[in-house]
N, C-alpha and C positions, 0 to 999 in steps of 0.2 A: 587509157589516158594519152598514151604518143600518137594513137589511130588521130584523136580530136584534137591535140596538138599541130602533128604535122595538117590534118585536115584547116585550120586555122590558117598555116603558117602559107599554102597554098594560095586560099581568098586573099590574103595581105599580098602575098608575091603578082598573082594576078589582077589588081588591082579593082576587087570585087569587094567596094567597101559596102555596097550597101546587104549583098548577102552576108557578108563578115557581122557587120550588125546583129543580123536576125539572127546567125547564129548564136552571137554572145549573148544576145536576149534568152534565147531558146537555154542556153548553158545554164545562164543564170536561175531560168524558172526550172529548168533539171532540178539544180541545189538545192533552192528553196524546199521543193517538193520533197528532197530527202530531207530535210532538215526538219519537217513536217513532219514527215512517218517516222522520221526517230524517236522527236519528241511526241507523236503520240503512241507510238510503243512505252515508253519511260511513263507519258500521263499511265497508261492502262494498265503499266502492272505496276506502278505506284497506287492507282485506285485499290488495285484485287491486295495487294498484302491492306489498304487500310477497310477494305469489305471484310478477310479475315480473320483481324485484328476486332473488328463490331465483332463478330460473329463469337468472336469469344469472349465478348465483354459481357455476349444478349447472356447467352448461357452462365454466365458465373454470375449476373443478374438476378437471371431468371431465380437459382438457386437460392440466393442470398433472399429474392423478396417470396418464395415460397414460405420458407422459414421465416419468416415476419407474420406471412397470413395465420402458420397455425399458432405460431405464438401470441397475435392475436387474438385469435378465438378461444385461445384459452385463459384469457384475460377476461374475456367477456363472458365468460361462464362464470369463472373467480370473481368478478365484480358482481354480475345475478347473484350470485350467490350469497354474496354476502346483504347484497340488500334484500336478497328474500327473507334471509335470516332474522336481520335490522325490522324489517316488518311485523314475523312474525312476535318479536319481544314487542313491538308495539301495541300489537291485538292483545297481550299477555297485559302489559297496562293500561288498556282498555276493558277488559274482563278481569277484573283482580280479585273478585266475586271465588274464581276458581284458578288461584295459581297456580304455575306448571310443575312438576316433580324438581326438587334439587338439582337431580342425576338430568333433566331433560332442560333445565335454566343453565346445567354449566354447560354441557355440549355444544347449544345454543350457542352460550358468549363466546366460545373458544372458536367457533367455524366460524362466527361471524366476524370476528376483532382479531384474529390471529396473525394474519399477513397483511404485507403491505403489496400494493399493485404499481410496478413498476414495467412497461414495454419499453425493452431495450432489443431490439433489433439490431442483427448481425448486417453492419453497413462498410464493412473495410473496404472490399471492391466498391463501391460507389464515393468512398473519399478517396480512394486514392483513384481513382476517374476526376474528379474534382480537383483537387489539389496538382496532380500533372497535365491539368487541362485536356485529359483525354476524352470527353466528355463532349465535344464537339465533333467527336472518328460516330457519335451516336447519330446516323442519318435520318431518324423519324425527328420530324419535330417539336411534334406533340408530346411523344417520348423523352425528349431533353428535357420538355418544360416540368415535366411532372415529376422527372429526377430532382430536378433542380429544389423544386417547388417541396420535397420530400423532408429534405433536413430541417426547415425554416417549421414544417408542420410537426413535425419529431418535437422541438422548442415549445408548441404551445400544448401539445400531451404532456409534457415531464411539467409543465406549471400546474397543470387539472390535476397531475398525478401528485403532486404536491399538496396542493387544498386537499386533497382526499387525504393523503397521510396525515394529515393536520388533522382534518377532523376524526378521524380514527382515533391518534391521539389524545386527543380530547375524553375520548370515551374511555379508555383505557389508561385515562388517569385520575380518575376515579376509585381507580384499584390500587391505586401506591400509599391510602392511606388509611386508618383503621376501621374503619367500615367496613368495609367486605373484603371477600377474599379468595385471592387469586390461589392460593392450595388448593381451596375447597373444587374449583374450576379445574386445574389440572387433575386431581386426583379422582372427582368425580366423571371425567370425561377421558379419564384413563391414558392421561397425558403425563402423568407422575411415574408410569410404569414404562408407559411404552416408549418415550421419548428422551424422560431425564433419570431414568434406573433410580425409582427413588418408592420406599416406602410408602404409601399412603398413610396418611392420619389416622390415626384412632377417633378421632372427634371432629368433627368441620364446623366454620361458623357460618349462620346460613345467607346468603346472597337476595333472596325471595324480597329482603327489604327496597332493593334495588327498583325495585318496580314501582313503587312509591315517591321516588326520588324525582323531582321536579328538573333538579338541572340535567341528570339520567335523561329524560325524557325530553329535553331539550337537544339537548346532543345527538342522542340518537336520529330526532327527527334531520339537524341538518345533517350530519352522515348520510341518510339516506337521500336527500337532495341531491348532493354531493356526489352519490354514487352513479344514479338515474342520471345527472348532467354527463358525467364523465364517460356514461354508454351513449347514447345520444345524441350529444354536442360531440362528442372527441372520438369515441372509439368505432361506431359504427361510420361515421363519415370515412375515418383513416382505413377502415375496412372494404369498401367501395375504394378509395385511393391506391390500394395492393391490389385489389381485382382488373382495375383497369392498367394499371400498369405492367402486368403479371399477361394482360391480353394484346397492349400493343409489345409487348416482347418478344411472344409467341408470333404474332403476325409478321417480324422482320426475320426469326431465327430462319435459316435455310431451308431446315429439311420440314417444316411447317407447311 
């Protein structure tokens, strides 16, 4: 700086204004050009810590919607299943000619109307990407939209998943009053022993009437509905929704 200084102070003294000029131009576009390079040194490793920072958002993503897909699919087996189930007591009151065994009506009710189906999805990393607005450091944009678009689709499964447990209900209350009988079901299906340490009955009252029952067979029919929309409409779409998602996160992760 005193080389360029006195260099200066020389053109001033020799009354060399017009290279004095060129020089301060010349200085000036020096600066600038460092001021340039610093700031794009500062942009580029301000970019890389937030390239980083994705990088370990893709992965703890990735994780989170793996664990979605198989919980998924095991929804969708739990849900077949139970409408296969819901079917077959259909054909059973369509054929009443040759009712099923006791022991083979309660097993039935109990695999079919036992649980309820709830997909609740491990989502903490992508609300809390959401919530701290970190959800934007997500450079696909395709892949933002379908984060985004994720929660809002989550909303309309837990209402499907709702009408289902409604109508499950339905069916299974039926059994809370003296008609038939929810022992007979546990004990026969070896739910009395294995689950609630409990003696079986000496006597059971039998269930088989159930099959005659017109609102029974009401019910059941929309249950099965019910269940068929719920794979179809909701669970298979959302299952396509985890694969493509699951694919553009693989595509941005690094070592991909």
């Amino acid at each position: 700086m005193k080389l360029f200084g006195k260099f200066r102070e020389e053109l001033i003294v020799g009354n060399k204004m017009s290279r004095y000029l060129l020089y301060a131009i010349g200085e000036i576009i020096l600066v600038v050009i460092g001021i340039l390079i610093a700031l794009a040194i500062d942009n580029y490793a301000d970019n890389l810590k937030i390239r980083e920072k994705e990088q370990t958002y893709l992965q703890g993503l990735k994780n989170e919607f793996e664990f979605s897909r198989q919980k998924l699919e095991e929804l969708i087996l739990v849900n077949r299943n139970n409408y296969e189930g819901a079917k077959k007591l259909l054909e059973y009151i369509e054929d009443i000619k040759e009712p099923p065994k006791e022991t083979d009506l309660s097993a039935l009710l109990f695999s079919t109307f036992a649980s309820d189906i709830f997909f609740n999805p491990n989502n903490s990393l992508l609300d809390e990407m959401i919530n701290s607005g970190s959800l934007k450091d997500i450079s696909n944009g395709q892949l933002r939209i379908q984060l985004t678009n994720w929660i809002s689709t989550l909303d309309d499964i837990a209402k499907q998943e709702t009408d289902l447990a409604m109508q499950r209900e339905r069916v299974v209350q039926l059994f809370r009053g003296s008609a038939y009988s929810i022992r007979t079901i546990f004990d026969l299906s070896g739910i009395s022993v294995s689950e609630l340490d409990l003696t079986p009955a000496d006597k059971h009252h039998s269930n088989l009437s159930l099959l005659n029952s017109q609102e029974f067979e009401n019910n059941l029919l929309i249950f099965m509905l019910t269940s068929l929309a719920t794979e179809k409409n909701h669970y298979k779409p959302l299952m396509e929704d985890v694969k493509e998602v699951l694919h553009l996160i693989n595509s941005e992760i690094s070592d991909n």
